[in-house]
C-alpha positions in Angstrom: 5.6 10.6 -40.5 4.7 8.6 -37.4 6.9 9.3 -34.3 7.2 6.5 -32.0 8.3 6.4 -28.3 9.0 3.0 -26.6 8.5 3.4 -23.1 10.9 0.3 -21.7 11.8 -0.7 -17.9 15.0 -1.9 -16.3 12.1 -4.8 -15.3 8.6 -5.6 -14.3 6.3 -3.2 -12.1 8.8 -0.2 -12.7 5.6 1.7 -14.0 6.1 1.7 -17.4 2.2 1.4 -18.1 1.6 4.7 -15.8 3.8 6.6 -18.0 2.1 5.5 -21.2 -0.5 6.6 -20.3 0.2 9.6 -19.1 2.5 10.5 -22.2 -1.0 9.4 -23.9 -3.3 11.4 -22.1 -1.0 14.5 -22.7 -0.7 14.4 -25.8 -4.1 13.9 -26.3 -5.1 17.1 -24.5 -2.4 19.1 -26.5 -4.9 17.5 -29.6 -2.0 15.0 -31.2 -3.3 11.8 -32.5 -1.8 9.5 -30.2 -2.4 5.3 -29.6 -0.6 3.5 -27.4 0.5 -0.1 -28.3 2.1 -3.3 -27.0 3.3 -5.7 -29.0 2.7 -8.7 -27.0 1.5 -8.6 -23.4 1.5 -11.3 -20.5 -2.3 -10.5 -18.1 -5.0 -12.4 -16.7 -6.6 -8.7 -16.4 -7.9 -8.5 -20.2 -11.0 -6.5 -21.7 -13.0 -7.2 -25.1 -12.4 -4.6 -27.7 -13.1 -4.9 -31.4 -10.8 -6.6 -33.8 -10.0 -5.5 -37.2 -12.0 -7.7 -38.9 -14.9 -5.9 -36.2 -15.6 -9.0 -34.0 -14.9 -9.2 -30.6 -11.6 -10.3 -28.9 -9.3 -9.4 -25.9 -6.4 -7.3 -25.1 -4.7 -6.5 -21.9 -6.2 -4.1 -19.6 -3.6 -1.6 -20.0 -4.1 -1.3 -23.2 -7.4 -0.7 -22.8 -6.7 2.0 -20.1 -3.9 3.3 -22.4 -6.5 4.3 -25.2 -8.7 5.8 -23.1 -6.4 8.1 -22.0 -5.5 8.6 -25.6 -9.0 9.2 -26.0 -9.1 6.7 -29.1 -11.5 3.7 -29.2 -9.4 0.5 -27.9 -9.2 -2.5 -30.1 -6.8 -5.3 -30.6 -4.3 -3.4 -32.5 -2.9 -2.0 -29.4 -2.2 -5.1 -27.6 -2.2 -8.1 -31.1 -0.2 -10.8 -29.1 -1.7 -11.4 -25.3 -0.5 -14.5 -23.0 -2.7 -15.3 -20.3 -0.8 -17.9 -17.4 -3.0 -20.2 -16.4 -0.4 -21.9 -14.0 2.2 -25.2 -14.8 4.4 -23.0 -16.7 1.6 -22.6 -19.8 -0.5 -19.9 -20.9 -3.0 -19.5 -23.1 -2.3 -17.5 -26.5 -4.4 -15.1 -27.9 -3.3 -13.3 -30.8 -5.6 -10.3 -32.4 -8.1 -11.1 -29.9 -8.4 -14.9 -30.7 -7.9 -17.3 -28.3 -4.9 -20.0 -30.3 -4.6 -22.5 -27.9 -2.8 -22.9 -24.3 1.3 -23.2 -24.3 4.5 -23.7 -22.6 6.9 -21.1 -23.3 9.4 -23.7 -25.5 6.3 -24.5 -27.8 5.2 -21.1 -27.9 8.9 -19.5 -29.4 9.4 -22.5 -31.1 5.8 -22.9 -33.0 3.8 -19.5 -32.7 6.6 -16.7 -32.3 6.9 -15.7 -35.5 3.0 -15.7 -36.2 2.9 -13.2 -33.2 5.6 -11.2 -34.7 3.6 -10.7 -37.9 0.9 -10.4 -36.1 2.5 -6.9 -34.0 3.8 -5.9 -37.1 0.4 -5.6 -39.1 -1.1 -3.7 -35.9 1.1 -1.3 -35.7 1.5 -0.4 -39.0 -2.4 -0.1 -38.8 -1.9 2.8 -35.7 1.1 3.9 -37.6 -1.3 5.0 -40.4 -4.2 6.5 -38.7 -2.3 8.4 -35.7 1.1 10.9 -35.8 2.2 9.2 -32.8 2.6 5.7 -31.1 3.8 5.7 -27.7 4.6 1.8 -27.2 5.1 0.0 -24.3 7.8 -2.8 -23.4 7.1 -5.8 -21.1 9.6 -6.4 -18.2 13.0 -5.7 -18.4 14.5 -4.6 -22.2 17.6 -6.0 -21.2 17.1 -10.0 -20.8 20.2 -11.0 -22.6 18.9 -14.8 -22.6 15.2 -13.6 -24.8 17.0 -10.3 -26.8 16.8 -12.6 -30.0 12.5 -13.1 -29.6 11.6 -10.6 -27.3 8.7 -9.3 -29.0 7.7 -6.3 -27.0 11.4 -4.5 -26.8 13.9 -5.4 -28.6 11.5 -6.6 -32.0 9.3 -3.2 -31.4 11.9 -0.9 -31.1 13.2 -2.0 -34.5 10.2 -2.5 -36.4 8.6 0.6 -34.9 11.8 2.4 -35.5 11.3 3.7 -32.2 13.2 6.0 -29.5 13.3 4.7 -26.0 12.2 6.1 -22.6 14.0 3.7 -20.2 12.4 3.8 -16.9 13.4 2.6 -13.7 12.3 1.6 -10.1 13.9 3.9 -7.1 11.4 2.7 -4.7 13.0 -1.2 -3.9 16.5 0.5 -4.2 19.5 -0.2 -6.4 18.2 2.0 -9.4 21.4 3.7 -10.5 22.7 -0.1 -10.7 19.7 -1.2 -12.8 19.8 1.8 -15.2 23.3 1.5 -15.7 23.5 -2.7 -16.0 20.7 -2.0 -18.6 22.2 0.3 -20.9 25.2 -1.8 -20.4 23.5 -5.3 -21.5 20.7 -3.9 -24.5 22.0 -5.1 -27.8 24.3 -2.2 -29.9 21.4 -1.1 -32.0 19.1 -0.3 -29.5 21.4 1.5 -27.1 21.9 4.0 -29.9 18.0 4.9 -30.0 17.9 5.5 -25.8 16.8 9.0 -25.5 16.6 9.4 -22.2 16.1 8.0 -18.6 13.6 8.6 -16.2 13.4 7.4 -12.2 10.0 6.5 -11.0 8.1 6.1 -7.7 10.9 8.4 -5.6 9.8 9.7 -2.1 11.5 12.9 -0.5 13.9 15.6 -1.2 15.1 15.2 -5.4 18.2 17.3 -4.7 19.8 14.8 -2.8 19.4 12.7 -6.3 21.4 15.3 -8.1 24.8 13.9 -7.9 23.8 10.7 -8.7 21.6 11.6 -11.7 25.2 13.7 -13.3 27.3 10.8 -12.6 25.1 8.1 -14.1 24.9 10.7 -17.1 28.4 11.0 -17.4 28.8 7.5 -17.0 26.2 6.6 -19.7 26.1 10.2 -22.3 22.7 9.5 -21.5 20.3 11.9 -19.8 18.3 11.8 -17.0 14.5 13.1 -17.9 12.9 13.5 -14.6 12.1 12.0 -11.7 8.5 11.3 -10.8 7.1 11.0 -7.3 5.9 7.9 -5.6 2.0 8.5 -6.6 -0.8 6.0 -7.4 -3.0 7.9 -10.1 -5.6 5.2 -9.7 -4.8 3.6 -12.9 -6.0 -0.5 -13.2 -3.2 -2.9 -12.0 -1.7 -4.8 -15.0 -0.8 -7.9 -13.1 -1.7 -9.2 -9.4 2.2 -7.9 -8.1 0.3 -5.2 -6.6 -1.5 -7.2 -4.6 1.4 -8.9 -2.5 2.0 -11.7 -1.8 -0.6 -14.4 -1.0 0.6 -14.3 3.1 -0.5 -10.4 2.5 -3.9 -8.8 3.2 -3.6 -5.7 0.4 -5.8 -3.1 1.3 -7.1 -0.4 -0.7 -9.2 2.3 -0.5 -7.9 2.7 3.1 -6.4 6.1 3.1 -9.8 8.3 2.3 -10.3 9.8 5.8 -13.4 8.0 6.4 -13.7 7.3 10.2 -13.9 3.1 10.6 -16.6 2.8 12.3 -18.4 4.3 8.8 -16.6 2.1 6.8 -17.2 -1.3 4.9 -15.1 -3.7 4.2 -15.6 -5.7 1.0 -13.0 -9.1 1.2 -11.6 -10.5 -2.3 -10.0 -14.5 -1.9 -6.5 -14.4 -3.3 -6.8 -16.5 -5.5 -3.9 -18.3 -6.9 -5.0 -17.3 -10.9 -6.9 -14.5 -10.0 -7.4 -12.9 -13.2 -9.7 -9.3 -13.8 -9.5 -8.2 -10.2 -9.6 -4.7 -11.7 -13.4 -5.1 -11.1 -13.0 -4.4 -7.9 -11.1 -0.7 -8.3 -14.4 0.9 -8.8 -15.3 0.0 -5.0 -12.0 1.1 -4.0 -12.2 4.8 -5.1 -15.6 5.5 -3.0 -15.0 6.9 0.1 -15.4 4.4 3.1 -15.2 1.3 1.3 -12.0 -0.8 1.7 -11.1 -3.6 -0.9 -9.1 -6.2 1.2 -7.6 -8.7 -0.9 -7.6 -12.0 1.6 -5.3 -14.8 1.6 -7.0 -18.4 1.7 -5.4 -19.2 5.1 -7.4 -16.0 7.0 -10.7 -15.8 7.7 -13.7 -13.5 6.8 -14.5 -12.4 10.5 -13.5 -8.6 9.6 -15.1 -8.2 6.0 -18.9 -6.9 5.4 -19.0 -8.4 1.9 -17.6 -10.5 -0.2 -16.5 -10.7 -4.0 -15.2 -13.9 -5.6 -13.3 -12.3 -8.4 -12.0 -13.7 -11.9 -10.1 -16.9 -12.0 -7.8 -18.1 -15.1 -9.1 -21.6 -13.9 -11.9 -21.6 -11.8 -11.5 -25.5 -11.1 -8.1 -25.5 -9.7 -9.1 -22.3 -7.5 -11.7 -24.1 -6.4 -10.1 -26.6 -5.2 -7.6 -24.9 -3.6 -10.5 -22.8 -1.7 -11.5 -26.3 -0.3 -7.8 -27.8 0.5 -7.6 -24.4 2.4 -10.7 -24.5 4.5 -12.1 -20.9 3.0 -14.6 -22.9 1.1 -16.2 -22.8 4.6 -15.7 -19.6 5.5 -18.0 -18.2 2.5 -20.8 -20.6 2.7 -21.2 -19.3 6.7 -20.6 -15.7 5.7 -24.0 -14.4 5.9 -23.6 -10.9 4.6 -23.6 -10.1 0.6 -22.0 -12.4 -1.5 -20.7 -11.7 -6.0 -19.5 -13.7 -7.6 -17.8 -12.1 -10.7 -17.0 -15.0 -14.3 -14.9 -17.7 -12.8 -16.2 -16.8 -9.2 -19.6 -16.9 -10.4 -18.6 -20.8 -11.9 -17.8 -21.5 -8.1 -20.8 -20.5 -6.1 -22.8 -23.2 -8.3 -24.0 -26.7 -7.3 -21.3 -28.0 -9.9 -18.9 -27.7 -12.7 -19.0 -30.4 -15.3 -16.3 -31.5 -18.4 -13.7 -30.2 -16.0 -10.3 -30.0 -16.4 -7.9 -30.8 -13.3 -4.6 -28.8 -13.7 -1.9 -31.3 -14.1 -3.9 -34.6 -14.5 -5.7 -34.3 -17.5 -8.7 -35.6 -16.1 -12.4 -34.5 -16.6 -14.8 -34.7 -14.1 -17.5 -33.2 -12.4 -16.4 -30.7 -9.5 -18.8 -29.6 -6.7 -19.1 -25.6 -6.1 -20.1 -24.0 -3.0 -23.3 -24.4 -3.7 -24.8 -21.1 -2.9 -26.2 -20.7 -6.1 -28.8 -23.4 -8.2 -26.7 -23.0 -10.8 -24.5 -25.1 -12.9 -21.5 -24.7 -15.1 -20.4 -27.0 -18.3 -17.1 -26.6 -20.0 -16.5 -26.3 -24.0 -13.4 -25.2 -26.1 -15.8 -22.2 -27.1 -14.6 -19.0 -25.3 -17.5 -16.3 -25.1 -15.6 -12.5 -26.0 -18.2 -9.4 -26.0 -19.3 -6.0 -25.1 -22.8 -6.8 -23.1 -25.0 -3.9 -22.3 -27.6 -5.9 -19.8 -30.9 -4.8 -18.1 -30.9 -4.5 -14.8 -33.8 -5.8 -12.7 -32.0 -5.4 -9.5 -32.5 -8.3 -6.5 -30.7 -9.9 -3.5 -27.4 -8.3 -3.1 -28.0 -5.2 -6.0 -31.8 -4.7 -5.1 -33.0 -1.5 -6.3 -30.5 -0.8 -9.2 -32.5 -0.4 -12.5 -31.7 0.6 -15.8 -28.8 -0.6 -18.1 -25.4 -2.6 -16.9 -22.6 -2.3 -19.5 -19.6 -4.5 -19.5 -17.9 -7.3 -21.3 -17.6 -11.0 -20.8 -14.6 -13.1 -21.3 -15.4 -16.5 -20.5 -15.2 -20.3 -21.1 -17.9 -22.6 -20.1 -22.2 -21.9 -20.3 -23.6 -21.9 -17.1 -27.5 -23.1 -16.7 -29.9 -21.9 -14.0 -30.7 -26.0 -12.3 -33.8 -24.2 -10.2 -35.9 -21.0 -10.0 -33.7 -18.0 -9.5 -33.7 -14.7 -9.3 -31.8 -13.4 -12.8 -31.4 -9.5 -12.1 -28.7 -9.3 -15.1 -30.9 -11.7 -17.9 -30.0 -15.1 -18.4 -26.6 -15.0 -17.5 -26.7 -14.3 -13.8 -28.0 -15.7 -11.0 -29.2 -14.5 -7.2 -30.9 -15.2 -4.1 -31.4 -12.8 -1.0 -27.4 -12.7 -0.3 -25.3 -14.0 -3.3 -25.4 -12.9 -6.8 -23.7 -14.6 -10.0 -23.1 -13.0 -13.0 -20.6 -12.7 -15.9 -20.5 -9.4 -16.5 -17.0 -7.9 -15.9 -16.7 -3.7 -15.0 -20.2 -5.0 -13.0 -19.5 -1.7 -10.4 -18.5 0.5 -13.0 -22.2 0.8 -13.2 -23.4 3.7 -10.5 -26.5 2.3 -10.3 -25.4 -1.2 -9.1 -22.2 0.1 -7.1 -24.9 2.2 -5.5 -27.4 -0.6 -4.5 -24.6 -3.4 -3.5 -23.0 -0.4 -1.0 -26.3 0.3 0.0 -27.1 -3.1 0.8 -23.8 -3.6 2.5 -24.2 -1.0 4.7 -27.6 -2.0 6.6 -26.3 -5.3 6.4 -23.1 -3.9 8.9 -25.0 -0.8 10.1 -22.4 1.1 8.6 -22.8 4.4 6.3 -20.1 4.3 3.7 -20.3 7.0 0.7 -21.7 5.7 -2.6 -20.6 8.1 -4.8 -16.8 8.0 -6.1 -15.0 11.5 -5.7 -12.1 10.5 -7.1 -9.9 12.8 -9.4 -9.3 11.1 -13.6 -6.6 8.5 -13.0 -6.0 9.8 -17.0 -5.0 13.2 -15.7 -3.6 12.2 -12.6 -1.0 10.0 -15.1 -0.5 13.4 -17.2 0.6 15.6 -14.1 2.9 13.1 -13.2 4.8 13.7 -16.2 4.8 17.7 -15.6 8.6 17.6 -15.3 9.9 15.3 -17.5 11.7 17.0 -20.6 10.2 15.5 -23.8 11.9 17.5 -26.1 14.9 14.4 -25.5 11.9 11.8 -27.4 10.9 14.3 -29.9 7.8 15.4 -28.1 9.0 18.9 -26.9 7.1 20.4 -29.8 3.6 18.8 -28.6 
């Protein structure tokens, strides 16, 4: 019989995906047949997998991280319901990888709730039957009193699943005693009967000074504390864009790898407002001397050596807030490398046509930046795939060869309007500094990372590694988990 664990937080960003996948990636190493699974998802950071029926469609990228960890082969089934926010209060519904249509929440639980629900249901019974166990993931906090009677990936799992829970919570922010408590207080009857066990996340210091907090809340509660895991990022892809601050913020990362400054490079990211897929960029991160700097569209570009115009839910809208912002300008005068990544790759073109303005309904034609002879027409069609790509490398990426592999999530075909360079086929574009293309996990590719941090560094004289030493995020997950006592979720015996 098929054990399932349902990993939930007392809310959001608590690291409830971390643990999946570590529980995943230990399991996996002990030899268990393990998939993780989330019944329904909300990320603009998605990945194409293969659906049941063996085309292509999208899932969340946790998922997708979660699988690998699990070392399974990721498809739909372990994410069936995704909602991608596209801004205004709607998102756009995919369910088993299929793109439904774009909603605001009232419509969605009103007209598409219980399609989603049958929808989780038939994938996990699907994982159920291939794999012994099922370590699920919740979404937010399980305890939303005002969404207990439709929320899909808690309360609904836990009971369909027949599931024990693994309630995690935050110490970092404070107050976590409070939230683990308040949460075991506020879960509905039935589910409080199936927590196993509690564990804190993301604590810094000395853990005996916990201890006489961690017996009263179990005294308080009958329930017991699991372990406490230390504040560590294992590397793992960011779910959401909380972890890049807010937009007044310049997140860096890849800052701490002991490379001196002066042999660094910097690569700037616009925050957009709907970035979506800025996972792209990790890959950069993890190579010693490279920073990732995530800039907000009030700064400027004077202290970046390259620059990456990531994913965008709505490349039209981002657009144009790029221009009310005056960064528009600040890219077309940057004169190092330029990549533009899907949506970003929409912007650097001459134009965008059939577009759609967010919150007036109107179509029109919208100028890019221009950098690229390139231009993009709109279509209810959404392009979902796996691409393996030759590589003929130019402009920014000259000298990478071989094979690119990636996917492409996208809406709208965009048409060379001169001669170009096309170092990824047809679907690219590039000149001496910019390059477009639409092929997502682009530096996951060593031969590319290599040539764009090669050409970034003559560009700024500098000498920054372009090989990643990084340790397995996977395993780095697993350790984390060392000294958590599993035996509480039936797992001691793995």
């Amino acid at each position: 019989m098929t054990r399932t664990v349902l990993v939930a937080g007392t809310a959001s960003h608590v690291g409830k995906s971390t643990v999946v996948a570590g529980l995943c990636r230990r399991l996996a190493r002990w030899g268990v047949s393990v998939a993780p699974f989330k019944a329904q998802n909300m990320s603009n950071n998605a990945r194409a997998v293969v659906t049941p029926d063996g085309d292509w469609g999208e899932i969340g990228v946790s998922q997708f991280t979660q699988a690998r960890a699990a070392g399974v082969t990721p498809t739909t089934d372990t994410n069936p319901v995704l909602l991608k926010p596209r801004g205004e209060g709607e998102s756009q519904l995919v369910v088993q990888g299929e793109a439904v249509g774009h909603y605001e929440p009232g419509a969605y639980y009103e007209d598409h709730w219980d399609r989603a629900r049958q929808a989780a249901v038939e994938s996990y019974e699907r994982l159920a039957a291939d794999h012994d166990v099922i370590v699920a993931e919740g979404a937010g906090s399980i305890a939303e009193i005002n969404l207990q009677d439709r929320d899909l990936a808690n309360v609904e799992t836990a009971r369909f699943a027949d599931a024990e829970i693994l309630l995690v919570g935050d110490i970092e922010r404070g107050g976590v005693f409070a939230s683990l408590y308040g949460t075991l207080e506020l879960v509905p009857a039935d589910l409080r009967e199936r927590v196993a066990g509690v564990v804190i996340n993301k604590f810094r210091g000395d853990a005996s000074l916990l201890e006489s907090g961690l017996r009263e809340l179990e005294d308080r509660t009958g329930v017991p504390v699991l372990g406490v895991l230390p504040h560590d990022d294992p590397g793992l892809p960011a779910e959401d864009s909380v972890s890049l601050l807010s937009a007044d913020e310049r997140a860096v990362f890849g800052a701490d790898d002991g490379v001196a400054p002066e042999r660094s490079v910097t690569v700037g990211v616009p925050r957009l407002p709907r970035i979506s897929n800025f996972t792209d960029l990790a890959p950069l991160a993890r190579v010693p001397g490279v920073r990732v700097a995530y800039v907000p569209l009030d700064a400027d570009l004077a202290n970046v050596d390259a620059v990456v115009l990531p994913g965008t839910k709505n490349s039209v809208d981002d657009l144009l807030a790029l221009e009310r912002a005056g960064f528009d300008e600040a890219v077309t005068a940057f004169s190092g490398p330029i990549v533009g990544i899907c949506g970003g790759y929409q912007m650097l073109g001459e134009r965008i046509t059939n577009a759609s303005v967010e919150g007036t309904g109107a179509t029109d034609v919208v100028n890019g930046l221009g950098l690229l002879p390139v231009e993009t027409r709109f279509s209810t069609d959404k392009t979902v795939q796996q691409v393996s790509l030759d590589v003929t490398g130019s402009g920014p990426i000259i000298g990478a060869e071989g094979v690119a592999s990636g996917y492409e999530i996208h809406m709208g075909e965009t048409t060379h309007t001169g001669p170009v360079d096309a170092p990824l086929e047809a679907q690219s574009a590039a000149t001496d500094s910019v390059l477009g293309t639409y092929l997502h996990g682009l530096f996951e590719n060593e031969s590319v990372r290599a040539a764009f941090l090669d050409g970034i560094g003559q560009w700024a004289d500098a000498e920054a590694t372009t090989e990643s030493v990084a340790p397995s995020p996977y395993d780095e997950a697993a350790a984390l988990l060392d000294d958590v006592a599993l035996s509480a979720v039936g797992l001691g015996q793995y």
